[in-house]
N, C-alpha and C positions, 0 to 999 in steps of 0.2 A: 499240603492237602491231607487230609485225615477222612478215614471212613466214618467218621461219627457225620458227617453230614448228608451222607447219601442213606445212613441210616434212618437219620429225622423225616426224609424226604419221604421213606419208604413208610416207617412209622404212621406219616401222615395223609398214607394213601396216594402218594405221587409216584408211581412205581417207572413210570418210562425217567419222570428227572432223576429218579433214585439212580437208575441204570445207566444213564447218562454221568451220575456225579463218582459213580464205582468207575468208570474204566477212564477216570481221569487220572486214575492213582495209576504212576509206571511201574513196568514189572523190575524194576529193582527195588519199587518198595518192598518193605517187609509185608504188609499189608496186603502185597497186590493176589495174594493166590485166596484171602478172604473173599477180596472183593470178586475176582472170580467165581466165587462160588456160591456170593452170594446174588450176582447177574443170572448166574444158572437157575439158584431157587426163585426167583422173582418170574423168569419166565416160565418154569415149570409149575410152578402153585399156582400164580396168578391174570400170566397172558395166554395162557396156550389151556386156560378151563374155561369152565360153561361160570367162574366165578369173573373170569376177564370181560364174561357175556354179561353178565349183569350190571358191571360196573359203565358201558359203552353207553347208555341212555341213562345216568343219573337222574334222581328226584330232586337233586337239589346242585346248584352249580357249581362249579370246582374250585372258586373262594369260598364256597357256603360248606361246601364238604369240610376244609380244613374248620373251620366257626363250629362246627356241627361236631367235631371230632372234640374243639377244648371245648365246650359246655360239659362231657363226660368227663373234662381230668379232674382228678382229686385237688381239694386247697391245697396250699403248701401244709406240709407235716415236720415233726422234728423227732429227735429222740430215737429209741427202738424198742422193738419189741420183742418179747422171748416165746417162742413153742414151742413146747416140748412133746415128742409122739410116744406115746405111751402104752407098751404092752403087758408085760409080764412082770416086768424088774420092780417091784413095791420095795424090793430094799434100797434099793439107792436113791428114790423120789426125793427124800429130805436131806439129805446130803447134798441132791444137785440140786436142790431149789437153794438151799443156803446158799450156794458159791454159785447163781445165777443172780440172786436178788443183792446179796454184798459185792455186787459190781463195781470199782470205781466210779466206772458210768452205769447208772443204775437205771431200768430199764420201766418204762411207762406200763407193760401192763406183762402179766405173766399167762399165757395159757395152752392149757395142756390138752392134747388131743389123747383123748384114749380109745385106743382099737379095741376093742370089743372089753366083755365086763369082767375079768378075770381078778378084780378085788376091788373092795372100796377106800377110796382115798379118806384117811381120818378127817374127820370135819376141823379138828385143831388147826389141822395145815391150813385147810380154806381160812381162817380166821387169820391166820399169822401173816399170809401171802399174799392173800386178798387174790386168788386165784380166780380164774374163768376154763368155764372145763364142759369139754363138748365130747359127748359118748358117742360112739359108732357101732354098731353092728358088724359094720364093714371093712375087716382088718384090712388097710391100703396106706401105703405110703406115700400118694400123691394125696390124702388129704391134708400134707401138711403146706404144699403150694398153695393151692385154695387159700384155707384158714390166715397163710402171711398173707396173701393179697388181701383179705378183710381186716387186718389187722391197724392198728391205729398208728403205729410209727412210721417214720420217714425209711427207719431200716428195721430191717430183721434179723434175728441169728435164729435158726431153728438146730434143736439139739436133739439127736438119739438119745436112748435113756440109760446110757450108760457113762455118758461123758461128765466130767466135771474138771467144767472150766477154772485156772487160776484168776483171782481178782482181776487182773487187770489186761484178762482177752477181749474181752470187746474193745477199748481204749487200744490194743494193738489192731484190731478189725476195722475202727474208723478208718488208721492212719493208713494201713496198707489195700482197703478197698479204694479209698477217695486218690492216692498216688497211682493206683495202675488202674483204675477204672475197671473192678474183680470182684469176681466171688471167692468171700473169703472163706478157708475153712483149717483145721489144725495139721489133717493131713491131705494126701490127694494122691491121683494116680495119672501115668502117663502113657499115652495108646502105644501098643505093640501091635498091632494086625496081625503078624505073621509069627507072635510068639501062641503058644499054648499056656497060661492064659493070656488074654491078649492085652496086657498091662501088664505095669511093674508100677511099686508103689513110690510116692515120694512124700518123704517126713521131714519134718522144719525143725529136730530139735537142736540147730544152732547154724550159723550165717546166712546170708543173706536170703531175701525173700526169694520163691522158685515157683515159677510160671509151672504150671499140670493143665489137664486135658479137662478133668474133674474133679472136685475136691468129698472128702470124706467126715464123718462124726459130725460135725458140724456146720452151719453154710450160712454165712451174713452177708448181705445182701441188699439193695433196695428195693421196696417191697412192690413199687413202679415196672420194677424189672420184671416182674410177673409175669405182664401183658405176653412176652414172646413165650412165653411157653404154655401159656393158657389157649393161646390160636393153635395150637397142636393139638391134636387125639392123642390118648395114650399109648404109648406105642406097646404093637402085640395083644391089647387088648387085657394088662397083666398089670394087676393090681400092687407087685411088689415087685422090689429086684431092680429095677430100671430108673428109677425115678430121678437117681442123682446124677446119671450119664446125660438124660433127656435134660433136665433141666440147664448142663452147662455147655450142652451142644447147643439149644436153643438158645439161651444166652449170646454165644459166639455168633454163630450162624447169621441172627437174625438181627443182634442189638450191639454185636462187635465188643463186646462185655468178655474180660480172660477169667481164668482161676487160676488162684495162686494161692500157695503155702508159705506164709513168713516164718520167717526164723524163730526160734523160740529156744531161751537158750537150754531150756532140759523142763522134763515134766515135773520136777517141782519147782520151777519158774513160777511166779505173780504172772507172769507173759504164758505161760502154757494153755493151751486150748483145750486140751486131753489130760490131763496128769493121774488118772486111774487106767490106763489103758488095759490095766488084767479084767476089768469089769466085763468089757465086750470080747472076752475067753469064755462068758458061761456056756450052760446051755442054752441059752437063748439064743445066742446067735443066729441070724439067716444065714451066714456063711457056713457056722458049723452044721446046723440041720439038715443042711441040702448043698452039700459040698460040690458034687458033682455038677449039678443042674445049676447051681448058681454060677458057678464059672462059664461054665459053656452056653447058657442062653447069653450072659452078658459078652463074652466073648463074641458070640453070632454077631450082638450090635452095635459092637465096634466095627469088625469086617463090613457091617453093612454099609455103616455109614461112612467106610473107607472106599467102598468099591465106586461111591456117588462122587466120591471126591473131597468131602470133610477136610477140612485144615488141620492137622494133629500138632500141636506147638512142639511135640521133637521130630518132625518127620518133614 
């Protein structure tokens, strides 16, 4: 018995079979403190609200519901896609576009999200890359969720702008997303609640793949997988800082989807995910701008989401 079926269930709006198909899993599965928790959230978001009222006298019958639900799924897709979120760093842009675009697996379309207008991208680039590029006013880092959900591939890697990928990360991203059914990413972190901060980090630069709570720099993914973190509000109401905790609790929570860090045997690996890592030392950092407040809001939500009962993969 495996949670991916009482996830489908729930996926599909059958929230009492969902609930029924979680606590068929024993508590000696490894699984089973998920499915606990994810029976909790099912009755706290969806039977015990004025949304459980709404769903009691349907407009359409509850075979028609599921019909009514795939006329919204996307066709089958293939391939992936790259986004890049884009703030300040204009020097590194062609350097990571080169070791994004000479992929082994080379990626269907490339586009760059840039947070407000702090330089113009040279037009040579647009011509070389065949770029798509969408300006914001609104510096946030949850427009990069959005944008992969509209995006054309069957997956996605979206990259901070300081990363540069060796050749042949994505081609490792395939193999260890589709094997553990994960958000991949180069690095990642593992919850501590009760440490100050409340993480510790975990890095893949050699053996075996390693299950984290969240992953870092980069995050590949199916672009389907969206769906459970787009039914969220952003949490706090806070445009940055949060995004890549929410997105792989959500994941977890709601679509039973891990994060994991693969091995990689060293940053200048063809396999490495990150191999400039001094780049995200500048000034630019959100870590280093706001050292203090960055730790400690993010910290807050971990605690928070520990005190509800959150499954922490070392806890």
């Amino acid at each position: 018995m495996t949670i991916k079926e009482g996830n489908i269930l729930f996926s599909s709006g059958n929230y009492m079979e969902a609930i029924d198909e979680y606590k068929k899993i024993d508590s000696d599965n490894p699984l089973f403190g998920q499915a606990s928790f994810n029976i909790d959230y099912i009755e706290r978001n969806y039977l015990n609200s004025s949304f459980a009222t709404s769903i009691e006298s349907p407009t359409i019958s509850d075979s028609g519901y599921s019909k009514f639900l795939n006329i919204f799924n996307r066709p089958p897709r293939s391939g992936w896609s790259a986004i890049i979120t884009l703030w300040k760093r204009s020097e590194y842009l062609e350097e990571q576009l080169e070791a994004i675009y000479n992929q082994s697996v080379r990626p269907k379309e490339i586009i760059i999200i840039q947070n407000e207008n702090h330089f113009l991208i040279d037009e040579k680039i647009y011509q070389k890359y065949d770029l798509k590029l969408i300006r914001s006013d609104i510096n946030s880092l949850y427009h990069r969720w959005i944008i992969s959900y509209l995006s054309s591939g069957e997956y996605v890697c979206v990259f901070d702008d300081d990363v540069i990928p060796g050749k042949d990360w994505i081609k490792l991203c395939y193999r260890v997303s589709q094997n553990h059914n994960a958000l991949v990413g180069p690095s990642g972190r593992v919850a501590r609640p009760t440490s100050d901060p409340a993480w510790e980090s975990v890095e893949g630069h050699a053996g075996e793949d390693r299950i984290c709570d969240w992953v870092c720099n980069s995050y590949f993914f199916k672009a389907d997988w969206l769906r459970h973190i787009v039914a969220a509000s952003r949490y706090d109401d806070h445009q940055m800082t949060f995004d890549d905790i929410q997105l792989a609790a959500a994941l977890k929570a709601v679509g039973g989807i891990i994060s994991v860090v693969p091995g990689q045997p060293s940053d200048k690996s063809d396999y490495a995910g990150h191999s400039k890592r001094q780049y995200g030392h500048d000034s630019h950092a959100l870590w280093k701008r706001k050292v203090e407040s960055h730790a400690h809001k993010r910290s807050n939500l971990i605690r928070r989401l520990d005190r509800i009962g959150f499954k922490w993969c070392g806890l």
